[in-house]
N, C-alpha and C positions, 0 to 999 in steps of 0.2 A: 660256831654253828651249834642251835642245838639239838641235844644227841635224842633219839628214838626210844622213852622209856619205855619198859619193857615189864610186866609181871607173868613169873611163870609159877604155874598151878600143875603140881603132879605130885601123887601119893606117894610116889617111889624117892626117895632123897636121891638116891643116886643118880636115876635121869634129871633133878633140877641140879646136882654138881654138876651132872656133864656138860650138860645146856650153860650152866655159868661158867666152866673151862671154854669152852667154844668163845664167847662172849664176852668175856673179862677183857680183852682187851682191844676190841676193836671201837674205832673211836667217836661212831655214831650212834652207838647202842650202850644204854645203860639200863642195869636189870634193878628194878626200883624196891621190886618185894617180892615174894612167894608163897605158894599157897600150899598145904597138901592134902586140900580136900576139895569139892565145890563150894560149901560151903564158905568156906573159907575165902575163899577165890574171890565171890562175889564182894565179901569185906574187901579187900587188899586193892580189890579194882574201883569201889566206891569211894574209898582213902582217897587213892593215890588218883585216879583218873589216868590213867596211862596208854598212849598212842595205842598201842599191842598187847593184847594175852594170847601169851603161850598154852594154853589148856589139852592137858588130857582128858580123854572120852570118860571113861571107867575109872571114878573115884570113889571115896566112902561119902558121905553125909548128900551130898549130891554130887550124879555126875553130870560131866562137861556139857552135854545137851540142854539138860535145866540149870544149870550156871551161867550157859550163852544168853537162855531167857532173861532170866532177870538180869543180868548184863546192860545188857541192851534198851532196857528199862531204865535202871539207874543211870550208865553211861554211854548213851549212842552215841559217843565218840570213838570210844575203843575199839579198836579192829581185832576180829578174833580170827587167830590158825587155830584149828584144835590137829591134836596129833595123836597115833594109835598106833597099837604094833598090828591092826588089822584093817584092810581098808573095807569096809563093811557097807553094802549097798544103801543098805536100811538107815545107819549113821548118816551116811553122807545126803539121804535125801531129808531127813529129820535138820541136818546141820545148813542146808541149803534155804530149807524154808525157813529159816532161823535169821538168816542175813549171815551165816558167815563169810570170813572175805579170804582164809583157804585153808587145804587142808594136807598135812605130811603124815608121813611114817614115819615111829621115832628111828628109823636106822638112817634117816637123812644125812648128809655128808653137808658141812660145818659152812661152807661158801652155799650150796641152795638154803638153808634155813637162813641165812643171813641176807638173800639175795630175797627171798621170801617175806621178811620183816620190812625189809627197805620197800619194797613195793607194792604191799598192803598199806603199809603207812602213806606211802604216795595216793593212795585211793583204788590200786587194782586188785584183780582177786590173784591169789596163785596156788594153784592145784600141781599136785605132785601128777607126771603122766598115767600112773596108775588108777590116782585117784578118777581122773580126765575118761578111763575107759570104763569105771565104772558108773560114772555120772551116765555118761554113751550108754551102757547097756539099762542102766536105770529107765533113762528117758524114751530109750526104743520100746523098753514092753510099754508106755504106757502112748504109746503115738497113736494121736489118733487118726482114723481112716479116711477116704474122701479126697476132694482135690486140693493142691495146697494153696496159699497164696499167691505164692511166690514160689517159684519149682529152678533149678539150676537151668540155666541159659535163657530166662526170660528176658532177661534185657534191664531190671528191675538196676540190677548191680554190674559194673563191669565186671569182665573178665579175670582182670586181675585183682577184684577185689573179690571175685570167687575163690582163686588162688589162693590169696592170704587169708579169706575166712576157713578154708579148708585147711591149711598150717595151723594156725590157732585152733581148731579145736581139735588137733589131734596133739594139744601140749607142747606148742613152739613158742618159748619164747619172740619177743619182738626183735632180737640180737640174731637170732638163729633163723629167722625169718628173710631179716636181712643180707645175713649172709647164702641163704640159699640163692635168694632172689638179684644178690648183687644189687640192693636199695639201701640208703641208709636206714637207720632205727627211725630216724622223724619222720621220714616218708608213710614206713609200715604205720607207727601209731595215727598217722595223718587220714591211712587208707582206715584200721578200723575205724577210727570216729565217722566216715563217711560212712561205712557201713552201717553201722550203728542209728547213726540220724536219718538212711533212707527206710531203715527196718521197723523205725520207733524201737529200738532195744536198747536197754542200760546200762548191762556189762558183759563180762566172759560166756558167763553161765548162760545169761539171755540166748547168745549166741551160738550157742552148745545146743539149746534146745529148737531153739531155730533152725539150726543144719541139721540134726537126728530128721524134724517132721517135713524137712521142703528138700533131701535128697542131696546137699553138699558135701554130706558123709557119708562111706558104706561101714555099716557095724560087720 
């Protein structure tokens, strides 16, 4: 099988050893190069072209927000987490418009960042739940007013696809979804994409901002 390269980009040496302690030896993830600046980054990601960066917000030469840019440029393959010891409203809407695919706190615990990686690399986005409520509070001051499209209980969507969109954007896993629900995980992923394709939306985020403006979530 092959394994999930992986470049990680942070100033601090010591969070790219811990992040390489964590990841040394798990058998789908291999950490290909490192960065410790944006600058840098950008190099390491146009070398190597690799599945995943790891990037920090706040570097020297450039930080992570204009490193995702030109990224993205160079190699829109790579899927970017950036991570921050703060989860900053401002960051995360700059990082959203940017296409990132998710976002942690460096105090994240060793199985989420790893569970994180795998399923960005699969093509989903993964936002830590904190980040999830400030997405929420982001997107609520900017809702706009008026009647919506699509309001909860119009018939648009079943009911249990209200359910499960309302889990999901309060930061559930598809796993944790299923186990409240008593479904399995293929059912759940089976129900977003029906969601998804009656809404015209494309991913998490879409969905996030869909439920803030038609009433499936209370902030």
């Amino acid at each position: 099988m092959r394994k999930i390269s992986v470049v990680v980009a942070d100033d601090h040496g010591l969070i790219r050893d811990g992040i390489q302690a964590m990841l040394k030896y798990e058998d789908s993830i291999e950490i290909v190069a490192e960065a410790e600046n944006g600058l840098d980054a950008t190099i390491q990601v146009e070398h190597h072209e690799p599945d995943v960066v790891l990037m920090d917000i706040m570097m020297p030469e450039m930080n992570g927000i204009e490193a995702m840019k030109k990224i993205k440029d160079t190699s829109p393959r790579s899927k970017i987490i950036l991570m921050s010891m703060e989860i900053s409203e401002e960051f995360i809407s700059q990082a959203l418009e940017c296409g990132v695919s998710g976002y942690l706190p460096k105090d994240v615990r060793k199985a989420t960042l790893i569970s994180a990686i795998e399923k960005v690399n699969e093509g989903e986005e993964f936002f830590d739940p904190k980040v999830s409520e400030a997405i929420f509070r982001n997107y609520y001051k900017k809702k706009t007013k008026g009647p919506s499209a699509v309001t909860k209980g119009s018939g648009k969507i079943s009911k249990r696809e209200e359910e499960i969109l309302s889990l999901v954007c309060n930061g559930m896993t598809n796993k944790e979804i299923s186990d409240q629900l008593f479904i399995s995980v293929r059912t759940v992923d089976s129900h977003k994409s029906h969601i998804m394709e009656k809404l015209g939306l494309k991913n998490t985020v879409d969905l996030i901002k869909f439920s803030i403006k038609n009433g499936f979530i209370e902030i």
